[in-house]
N, C-alpha and C positions, 0 to 999 in steps of 0.2 A: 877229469870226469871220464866215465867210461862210453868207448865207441859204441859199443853193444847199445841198439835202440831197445831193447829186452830186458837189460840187466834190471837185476833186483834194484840198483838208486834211480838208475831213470822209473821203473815202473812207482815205487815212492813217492817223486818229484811228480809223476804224474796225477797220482790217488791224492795228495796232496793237497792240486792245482785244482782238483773236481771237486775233494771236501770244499775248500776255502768258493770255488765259484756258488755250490749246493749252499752254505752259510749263508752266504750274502742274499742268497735268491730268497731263502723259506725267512730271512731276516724283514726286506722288501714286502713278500706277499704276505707275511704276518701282522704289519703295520698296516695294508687295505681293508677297505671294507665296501663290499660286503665279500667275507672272506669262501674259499672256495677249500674247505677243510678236508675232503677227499684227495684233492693235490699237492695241501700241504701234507698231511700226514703223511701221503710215498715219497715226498720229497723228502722227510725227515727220516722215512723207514730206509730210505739210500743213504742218508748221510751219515746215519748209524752203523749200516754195512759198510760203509766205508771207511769211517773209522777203526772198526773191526778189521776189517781187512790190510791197513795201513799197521796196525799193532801188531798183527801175526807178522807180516812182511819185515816189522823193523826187527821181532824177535828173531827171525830166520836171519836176518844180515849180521846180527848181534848176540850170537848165543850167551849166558851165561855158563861160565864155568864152574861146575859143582865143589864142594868148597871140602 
């Protein structure tokens, strides 16, 4: 694994570790009621950019080579 606290797999591992916490939480406050759909919706507009963000990141560490 790389020492770099920076490098593109840790910052992955990290984006990750926040998707998968962001999951679980808008999963939780989705099943309450009476629901608070202001904070789910930013919770979800994060876990979106997050996603996004984790997909740019893997394309950058993994380019395709043009064929």
């Amino acid at each position: 694994m790389d020492s770099n606290l920076h490098s593109p797999s840790r910052q992955l591992i990290a984006l990750r570790m926040e998707h998968a916490d962001l999951d679980a939480t808008v999963d939780r406050l989705d099943g309450l009621m009476p629901q608070d759909e202001l904070l789910l919706r930013r919770l979800k507009k994060r876990r979106l950019a997050l996603r996004d963000q984790i997909a740019r990141l893997e394309r950058a560490m993994d380019p395709k080579e043009p064929a």
